[in-house]
C-alpha positions as CSV (number, residue, x, y, z in Angstrom):
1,X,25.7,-74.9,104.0
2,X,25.3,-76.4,107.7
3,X,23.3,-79.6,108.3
4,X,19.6,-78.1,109.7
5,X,19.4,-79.4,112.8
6,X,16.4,-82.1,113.4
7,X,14.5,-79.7,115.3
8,X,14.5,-77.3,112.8
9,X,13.6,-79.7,110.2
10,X,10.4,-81.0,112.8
11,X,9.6,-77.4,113.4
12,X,9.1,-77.2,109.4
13,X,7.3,-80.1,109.1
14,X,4.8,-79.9,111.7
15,X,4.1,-76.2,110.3
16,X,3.6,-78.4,106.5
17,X,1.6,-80.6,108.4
18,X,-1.3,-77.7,108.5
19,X,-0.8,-75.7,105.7
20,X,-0.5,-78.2,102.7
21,X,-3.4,-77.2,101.1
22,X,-4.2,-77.3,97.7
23,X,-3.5,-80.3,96.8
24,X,-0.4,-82.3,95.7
25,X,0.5,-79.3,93.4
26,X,0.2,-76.7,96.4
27,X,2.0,-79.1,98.8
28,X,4.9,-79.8,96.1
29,X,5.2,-76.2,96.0
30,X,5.1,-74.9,99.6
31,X,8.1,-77.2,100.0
32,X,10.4,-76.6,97.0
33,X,9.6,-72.5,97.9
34,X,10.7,-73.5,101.9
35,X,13.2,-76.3,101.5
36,X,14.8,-75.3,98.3
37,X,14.7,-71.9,97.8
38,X,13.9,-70.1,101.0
39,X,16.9,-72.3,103.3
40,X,18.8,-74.1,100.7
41,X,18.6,-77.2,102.6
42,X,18.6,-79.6,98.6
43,X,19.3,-79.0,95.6
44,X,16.5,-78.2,92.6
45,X,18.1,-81.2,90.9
46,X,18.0,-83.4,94.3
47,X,14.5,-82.0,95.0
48,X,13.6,-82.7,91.1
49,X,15.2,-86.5,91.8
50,X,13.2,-87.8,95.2
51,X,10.1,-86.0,93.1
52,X,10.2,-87.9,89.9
53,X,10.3,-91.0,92.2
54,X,7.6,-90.4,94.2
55,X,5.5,-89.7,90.8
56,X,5.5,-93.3,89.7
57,X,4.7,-94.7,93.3
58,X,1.2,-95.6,93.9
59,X,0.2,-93.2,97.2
60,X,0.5,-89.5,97.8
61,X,3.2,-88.3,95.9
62,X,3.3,-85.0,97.8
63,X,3.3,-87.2,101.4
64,X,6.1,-89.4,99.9
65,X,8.1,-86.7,98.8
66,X,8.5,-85.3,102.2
67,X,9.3,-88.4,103.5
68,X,12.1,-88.9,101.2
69,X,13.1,-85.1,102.1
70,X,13.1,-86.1,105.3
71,X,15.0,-89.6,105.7
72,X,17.8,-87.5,102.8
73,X,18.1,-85.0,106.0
74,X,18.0,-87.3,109.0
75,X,17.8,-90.7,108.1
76,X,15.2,-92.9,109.2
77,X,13.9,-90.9,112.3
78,X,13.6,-88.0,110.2
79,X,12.0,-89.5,107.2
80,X,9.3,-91.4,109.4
81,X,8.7,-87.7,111.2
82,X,8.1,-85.8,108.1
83,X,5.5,-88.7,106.9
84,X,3.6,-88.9,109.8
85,X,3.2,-84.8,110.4
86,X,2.3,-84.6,107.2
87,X,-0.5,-86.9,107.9
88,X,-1.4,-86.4,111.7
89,X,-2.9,-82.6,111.5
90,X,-5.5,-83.8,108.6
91,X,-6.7,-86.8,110.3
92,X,-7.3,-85.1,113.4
93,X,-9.3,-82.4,111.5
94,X,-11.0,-85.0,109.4
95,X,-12.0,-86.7,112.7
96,X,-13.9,-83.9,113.9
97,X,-15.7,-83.1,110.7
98,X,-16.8,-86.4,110.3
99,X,-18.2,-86.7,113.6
100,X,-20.0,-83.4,113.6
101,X,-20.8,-84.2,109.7
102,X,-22.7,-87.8,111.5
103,X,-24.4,-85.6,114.7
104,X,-25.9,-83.0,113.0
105,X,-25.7,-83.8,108.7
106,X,-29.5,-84.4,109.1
107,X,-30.1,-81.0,110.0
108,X,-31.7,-79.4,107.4
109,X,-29.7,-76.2,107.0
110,X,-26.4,-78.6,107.3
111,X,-28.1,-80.7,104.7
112,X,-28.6,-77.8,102.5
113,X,-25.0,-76.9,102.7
114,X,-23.9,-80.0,101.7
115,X,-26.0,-79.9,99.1
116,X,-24.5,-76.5,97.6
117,X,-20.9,-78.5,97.9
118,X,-22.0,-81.4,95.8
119,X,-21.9,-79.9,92.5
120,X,-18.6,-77.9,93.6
121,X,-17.2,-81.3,94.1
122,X,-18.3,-82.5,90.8
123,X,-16.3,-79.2,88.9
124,X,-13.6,-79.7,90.8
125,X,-13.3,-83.7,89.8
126,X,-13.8,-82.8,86.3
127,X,-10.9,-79.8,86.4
128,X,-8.4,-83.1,87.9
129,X,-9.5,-84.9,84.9
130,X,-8.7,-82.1,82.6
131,X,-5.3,-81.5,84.5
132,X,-4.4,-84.6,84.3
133,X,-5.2,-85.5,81.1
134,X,-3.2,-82.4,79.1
135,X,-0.1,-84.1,81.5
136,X,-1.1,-88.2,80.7
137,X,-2.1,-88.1,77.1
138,X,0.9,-87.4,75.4
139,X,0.4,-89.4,71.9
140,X,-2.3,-91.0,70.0
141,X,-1.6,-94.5,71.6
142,X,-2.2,-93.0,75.4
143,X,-5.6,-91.9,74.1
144,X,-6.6,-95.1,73.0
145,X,-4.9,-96.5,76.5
146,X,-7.9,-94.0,78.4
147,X,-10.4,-95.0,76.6
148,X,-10.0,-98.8,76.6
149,X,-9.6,-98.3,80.7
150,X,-12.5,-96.3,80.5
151,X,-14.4,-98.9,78.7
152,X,-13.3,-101.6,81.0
153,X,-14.2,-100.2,84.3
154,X,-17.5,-98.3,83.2
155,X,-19.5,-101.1,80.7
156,X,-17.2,-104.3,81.8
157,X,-17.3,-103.6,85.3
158,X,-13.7,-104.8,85.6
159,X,-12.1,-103.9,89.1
160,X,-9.4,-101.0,89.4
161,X,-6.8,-103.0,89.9
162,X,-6.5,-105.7,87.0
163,X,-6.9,-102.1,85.2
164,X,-3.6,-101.1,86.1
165,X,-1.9,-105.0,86.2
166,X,-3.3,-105.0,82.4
167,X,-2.0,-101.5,81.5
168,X,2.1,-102.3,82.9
169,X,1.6,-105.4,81.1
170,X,0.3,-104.5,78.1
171,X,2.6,-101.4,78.1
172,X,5.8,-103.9,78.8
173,X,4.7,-105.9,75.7
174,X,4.1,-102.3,73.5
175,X,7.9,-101.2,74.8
176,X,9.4,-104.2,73.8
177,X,7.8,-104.7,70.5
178,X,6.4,-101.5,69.1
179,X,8.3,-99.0,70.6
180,X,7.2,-96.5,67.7
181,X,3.9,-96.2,69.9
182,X,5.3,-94.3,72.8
183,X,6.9,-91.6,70.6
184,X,5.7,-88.0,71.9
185,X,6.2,-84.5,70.7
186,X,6.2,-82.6,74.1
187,X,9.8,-81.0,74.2
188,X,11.4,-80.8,77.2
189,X,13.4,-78.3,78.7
190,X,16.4,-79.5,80.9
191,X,16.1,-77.7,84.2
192,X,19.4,-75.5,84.8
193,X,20.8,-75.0,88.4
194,X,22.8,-72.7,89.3
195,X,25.3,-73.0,91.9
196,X,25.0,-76.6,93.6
197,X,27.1,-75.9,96.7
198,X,25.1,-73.3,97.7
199,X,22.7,-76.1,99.2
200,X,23.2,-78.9,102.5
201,X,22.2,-82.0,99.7
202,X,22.6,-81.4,96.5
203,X,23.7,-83.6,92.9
204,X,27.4,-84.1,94.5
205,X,26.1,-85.2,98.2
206,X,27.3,-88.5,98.8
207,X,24.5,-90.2,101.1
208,X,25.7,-92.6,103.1
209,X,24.6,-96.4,102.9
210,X,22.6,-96.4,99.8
211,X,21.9,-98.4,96.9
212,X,20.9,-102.5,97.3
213,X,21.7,-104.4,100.3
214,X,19.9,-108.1,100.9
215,X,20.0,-108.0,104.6
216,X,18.6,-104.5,104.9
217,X,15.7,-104.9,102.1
218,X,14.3,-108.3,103.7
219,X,14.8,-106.4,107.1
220,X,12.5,-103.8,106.1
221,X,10.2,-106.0,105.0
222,X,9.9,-107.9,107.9
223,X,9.3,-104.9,109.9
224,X,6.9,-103.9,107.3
225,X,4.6,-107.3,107.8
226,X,5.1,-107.1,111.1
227,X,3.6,-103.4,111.8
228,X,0.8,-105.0,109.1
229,X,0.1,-108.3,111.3
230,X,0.0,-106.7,115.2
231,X,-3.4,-104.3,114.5
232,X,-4.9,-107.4,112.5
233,X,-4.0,-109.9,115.3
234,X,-5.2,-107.3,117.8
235,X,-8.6,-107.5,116.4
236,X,-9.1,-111.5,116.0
237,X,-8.7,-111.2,120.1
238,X,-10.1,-108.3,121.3
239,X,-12.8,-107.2,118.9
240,X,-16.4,-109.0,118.2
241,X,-16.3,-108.6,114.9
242,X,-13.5,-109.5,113.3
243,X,-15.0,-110.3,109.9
244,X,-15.5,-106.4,109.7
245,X,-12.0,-105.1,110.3
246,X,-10.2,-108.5,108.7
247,X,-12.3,-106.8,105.4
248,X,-11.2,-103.3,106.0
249,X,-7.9,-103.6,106.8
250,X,-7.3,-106.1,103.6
251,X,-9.3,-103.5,101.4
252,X,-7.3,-100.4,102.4
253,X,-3.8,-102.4,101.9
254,X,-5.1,-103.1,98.9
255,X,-6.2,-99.5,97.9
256,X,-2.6,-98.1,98.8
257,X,-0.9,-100.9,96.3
258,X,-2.7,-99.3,93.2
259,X,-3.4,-95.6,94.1
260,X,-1.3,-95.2,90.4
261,X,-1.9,-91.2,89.5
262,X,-3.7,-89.6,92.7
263,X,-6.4,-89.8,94.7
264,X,-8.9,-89.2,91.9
265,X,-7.6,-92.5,90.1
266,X,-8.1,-94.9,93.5
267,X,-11.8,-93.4,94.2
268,X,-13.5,-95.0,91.4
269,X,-12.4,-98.0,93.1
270,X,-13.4,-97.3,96.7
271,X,-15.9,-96.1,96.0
272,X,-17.2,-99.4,93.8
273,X,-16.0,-101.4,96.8
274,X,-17.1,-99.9,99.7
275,X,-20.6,-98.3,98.2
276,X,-22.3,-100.8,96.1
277,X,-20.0,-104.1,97.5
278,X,-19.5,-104.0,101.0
279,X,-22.3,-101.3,101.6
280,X,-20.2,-99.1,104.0
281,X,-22.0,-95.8,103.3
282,X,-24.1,-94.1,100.1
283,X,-22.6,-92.8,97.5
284,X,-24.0,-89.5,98.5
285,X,-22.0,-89.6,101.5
286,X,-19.1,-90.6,99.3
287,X,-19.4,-87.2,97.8
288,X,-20.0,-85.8,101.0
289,X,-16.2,-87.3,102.3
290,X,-14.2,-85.6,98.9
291,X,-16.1,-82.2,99.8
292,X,-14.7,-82.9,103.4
293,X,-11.1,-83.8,102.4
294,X,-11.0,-81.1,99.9
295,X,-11.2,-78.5,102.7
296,X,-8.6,-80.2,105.2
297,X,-4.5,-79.9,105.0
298,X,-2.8,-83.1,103.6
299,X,-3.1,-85.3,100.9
300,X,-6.7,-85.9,99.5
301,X,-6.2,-89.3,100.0
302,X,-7.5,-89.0,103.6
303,X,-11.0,-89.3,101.7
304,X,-10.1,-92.9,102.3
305,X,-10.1,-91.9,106.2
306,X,-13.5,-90.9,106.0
307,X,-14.9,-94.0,104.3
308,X,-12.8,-96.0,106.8
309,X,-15.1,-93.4,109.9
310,X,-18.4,-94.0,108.2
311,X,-17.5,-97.8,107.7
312,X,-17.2,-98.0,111.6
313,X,-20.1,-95.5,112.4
314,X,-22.5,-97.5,110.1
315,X,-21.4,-101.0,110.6
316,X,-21.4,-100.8,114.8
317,X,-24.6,-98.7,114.8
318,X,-23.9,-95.1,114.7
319,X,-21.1,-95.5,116.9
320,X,-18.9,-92.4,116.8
321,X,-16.4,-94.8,118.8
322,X,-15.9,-97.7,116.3
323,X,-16.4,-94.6,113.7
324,X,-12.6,-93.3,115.1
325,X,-11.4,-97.0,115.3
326,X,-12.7,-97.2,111.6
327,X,-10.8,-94.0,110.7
328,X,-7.0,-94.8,113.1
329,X,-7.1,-98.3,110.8
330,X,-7.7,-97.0,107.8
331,X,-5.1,-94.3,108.2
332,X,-2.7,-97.2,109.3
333,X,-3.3,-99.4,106.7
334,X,-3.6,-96.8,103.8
335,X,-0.3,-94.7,104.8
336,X,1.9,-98.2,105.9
337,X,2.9,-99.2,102.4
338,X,3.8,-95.1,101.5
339,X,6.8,-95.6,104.1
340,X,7.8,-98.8,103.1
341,X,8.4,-97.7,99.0
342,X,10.3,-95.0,100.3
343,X,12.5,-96.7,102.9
344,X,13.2,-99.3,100.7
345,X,13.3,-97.7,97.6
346,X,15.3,-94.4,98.3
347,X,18.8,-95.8,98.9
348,X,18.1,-97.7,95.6
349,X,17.3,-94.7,94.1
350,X,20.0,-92.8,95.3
351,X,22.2,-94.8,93.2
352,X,20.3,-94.7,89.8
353,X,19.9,-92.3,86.9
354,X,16.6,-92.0,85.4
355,X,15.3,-95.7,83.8
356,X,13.5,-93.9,80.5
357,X,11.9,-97.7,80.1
358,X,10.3,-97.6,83.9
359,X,9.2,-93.9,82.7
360,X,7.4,-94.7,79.4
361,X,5.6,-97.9,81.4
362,X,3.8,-95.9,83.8
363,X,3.2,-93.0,81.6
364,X,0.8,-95.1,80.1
365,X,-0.4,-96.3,83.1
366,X,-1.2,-92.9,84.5
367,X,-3.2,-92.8,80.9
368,X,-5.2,-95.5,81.8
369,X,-6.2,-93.4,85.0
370,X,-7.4,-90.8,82.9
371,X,-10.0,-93.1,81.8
372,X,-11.0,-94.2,85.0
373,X,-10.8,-90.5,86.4
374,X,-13.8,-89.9,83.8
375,X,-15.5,-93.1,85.2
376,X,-15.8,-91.2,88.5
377,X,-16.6,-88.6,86.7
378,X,-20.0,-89.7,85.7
379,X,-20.2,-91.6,88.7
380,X,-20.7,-88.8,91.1
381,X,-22.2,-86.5,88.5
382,X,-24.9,-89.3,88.2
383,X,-25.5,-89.1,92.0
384,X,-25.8,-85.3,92.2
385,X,-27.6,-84.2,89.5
386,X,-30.0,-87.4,89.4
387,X,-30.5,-87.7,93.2
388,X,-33.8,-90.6,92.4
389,X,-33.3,-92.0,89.1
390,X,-32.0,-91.9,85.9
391,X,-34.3,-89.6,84.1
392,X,-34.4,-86.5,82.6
393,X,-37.5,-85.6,84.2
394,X,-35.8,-86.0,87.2
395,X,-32.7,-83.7,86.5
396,X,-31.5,-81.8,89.2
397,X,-31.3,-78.2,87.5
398,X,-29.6,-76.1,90.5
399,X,-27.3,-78.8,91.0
400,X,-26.8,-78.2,87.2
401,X,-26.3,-74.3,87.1
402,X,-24.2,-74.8,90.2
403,X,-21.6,-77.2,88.6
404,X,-21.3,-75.5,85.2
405,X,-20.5,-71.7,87.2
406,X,-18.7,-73.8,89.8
407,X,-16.3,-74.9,87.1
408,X,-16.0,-71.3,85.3
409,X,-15.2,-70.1,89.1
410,X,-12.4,-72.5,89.1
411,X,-11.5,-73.3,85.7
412,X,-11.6,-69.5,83.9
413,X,-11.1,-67.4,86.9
414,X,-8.8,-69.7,88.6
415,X,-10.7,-69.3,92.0
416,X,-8.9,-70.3,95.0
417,X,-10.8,-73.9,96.1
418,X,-11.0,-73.4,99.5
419,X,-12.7,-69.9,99.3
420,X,-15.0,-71.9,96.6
421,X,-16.0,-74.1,99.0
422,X,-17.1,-71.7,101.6
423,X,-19.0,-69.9,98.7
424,X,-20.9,-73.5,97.9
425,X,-21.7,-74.1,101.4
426,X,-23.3,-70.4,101.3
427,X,-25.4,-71.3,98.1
428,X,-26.7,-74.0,99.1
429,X,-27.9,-72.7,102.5
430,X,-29.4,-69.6,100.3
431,X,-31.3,-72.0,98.1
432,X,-32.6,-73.8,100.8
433,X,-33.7,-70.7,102.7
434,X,-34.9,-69.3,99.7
435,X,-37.4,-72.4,98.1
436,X,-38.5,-73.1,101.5
């Protein structure tokens, strides 16, 4: 097999760019049926490799993977093009949405839309949680793992992040000393492959210059902190407040380091952060964003774009302007560290086999995210379906109906999300018409 040429990989991943729908699933499969099977370009077992990696890094697994796809193909230039496509088409999209979702949201037939997409949000949080959990809860001891995270970020209030520090450490301690506790029944089925010539990279492809180098690791970081430092410099001299963006760039670093298990797991957090802390939009609007992101190519992490927009929009006075400036940072600052794990981790992990100790630690971390996947859960149920208070005289009984068949549609009849969407936006403009 012939090296693709980089313009044929760039044609492929500006095409990926708007068509990775569906989630980290979907995307993870529109590239294993193009890159794999359709030209052969790696290897199942390559493909399976840079995957697995990706899995256990906090970000966008999908996003990472076709970095590491790419840098495998064409080195740096080709990794850092793959990443950023895969990005780029989304945050455009998102962009627009956002601005037209700030112009004309208070529109009452807009309104009602949203309103029919609420409870279609809430079905399709609670179908992650399900999905995740029949992947994450393998033994008794991960169930007791989600429920103690549970506990500690919905009655303790403890933040996201010690939740994850505490689960690797607690599971390091477990490993060492009762190793009994991380016994599973799953069986698994070693993946076969056929012929392994038949593909450009594949288990016997020597990369070149991999595994651990000093000079090139500290090098990467440097350029790492660098790219970091020049937006935050830029806004302590050119920007009035720089209070604002010091706090937004720090926060969405910050979000990127423990986005352990998805987008669902780093919500919870964001969403405690930026709604009830730093006041940054409503946790209505919150909802609003995942119903947004849901229906845009790319990793559902650009939720975390639109927070960043209404951050801007909200803190500079309905400023569509400062709104995009919002949005460009947080995209930077969220999508920065995904690079840097691959860049600096890929050549390392060209040279390993699988660590079955790494593994076992962050299965039990992405257990702990289960529980903290529930606490969004009721978070955003709570919003939706008691819009005033807590009561339930106050119960919200479309909003109700509308979740339960919204998660029959999806769940039982495996309805495609997108379409569900549409057919949300729909009901709720029909119930609107209809009751007034």
């Amino acid at each position: 097999m012939d090296k693709p040429t980089f313009q044929q990989a760039l044609k492929f991943w500006i095409k990926l760019g708007f068509i990775s729908f569906g989630g980290p699933a979907g995307q993870i499969a529109i590239m294993h049926e193009y890159l794999v099977d359709k030209k052969k370009w790696v290897s199942d077992s390559k493909f399976l490799h840079a995957l697995n990696y990706c899995m256990i890094l906090p970000g966008p697994e999908a996003q990472q993977l076709a970095t590491y796809i790419g840098w495998m193909l064409h080195g740096t230039l080709g990794g850092l093009t793959a990443g950023i496509l895969f990005v780029l088409p989304s945050m455009f999209i998102l962009f627009g949405l956002s601005t037209i979702y700030v112009t004309f949201g208070n529109i009452p037939w807009i309104y009602a839309m949203f309103s029919g997409l609420k409870p279609a949000v809430i079905a399709i949080v609670i179908l992650a949680l399900i999905k995740i959990s029949k992947k994450s809860l393998l033994s008794p001891f991960h169930y007791l793992v989600a429920i103690a995270a549970f506990i500690c970020i919905f009655f303790l209030n403890i933040p996201f992040p010690l939740i994850i520090i505490g689960s690797i450490l607690m599971a390091g301690f477990t490993r060492q000393f009762f190793p009994k506790f991380f016994a599973i029944s799953k069986k698994l089925t070693p993946h076969e492959t056929t012929d392994e010539n038949e593909y450009y990279i594949n288990k016997n492809t020597v990369i070149s210059d991999i595994g651990f180098k000093p000079l090139r690791f500290w090098k990467q970081i440097a350029v790492g902190v660098l790219l970091w430092t020049i937006p935050f410099i830029s806004f302590y001299f050119l920007t009035a407040d720089f209070e604002f963006w010091k706090k937004l760039s720090v926060f969405f670093t910050k979000a990127a380091f423990v986005t352990f298990g998805g987008a669902y797991a780093v919500l919870p957090y964001v969403a405690q952060v930026s709604v009830d802390q730093f006041h940054w939009l409503t946790n209505l609007q919150m909802i609003d964003g995942l119903a947004l992101g849901e229906t845009t190519p790319g990793p559902l992490i650009m939720v975390l774009v639109f927070v960043g927009y209404m951050a801007g929009y909200n803190h500079f006075g309905n400023s569509i302007a400062m709104g995009a400036l919002g949005l460009v940072t947080t995209t930077f600052y969220t999508f920065l560290p995904c690079f840097l794990f691959i860049f600096i981790g890929a050549p390392i992990i060209e040279r390993t086999q699988e660590n079955k100790k790494i593994k076992e630690i962050l299965a039990l971390v992405t257990a702990a995210v289960v529980g903290v996947i529930l606490n969004l859960t009721i978070y955003l149920g709570k919003a939706v379906l008691f819009p005033t208070r807590f009561s339930f005289l106050e119960l919200d009984y479309s909003a109700l109906i509308w979740t339960f068949i919204s998660f029959v549609a999806l769940f039982r009849y495996k309805v495609n999300m997108i379409t569900w969407i549409g057919v949300s936006a729909i009901f709720g403009l029909s119930y609107y018409l209809i009751t007034h």
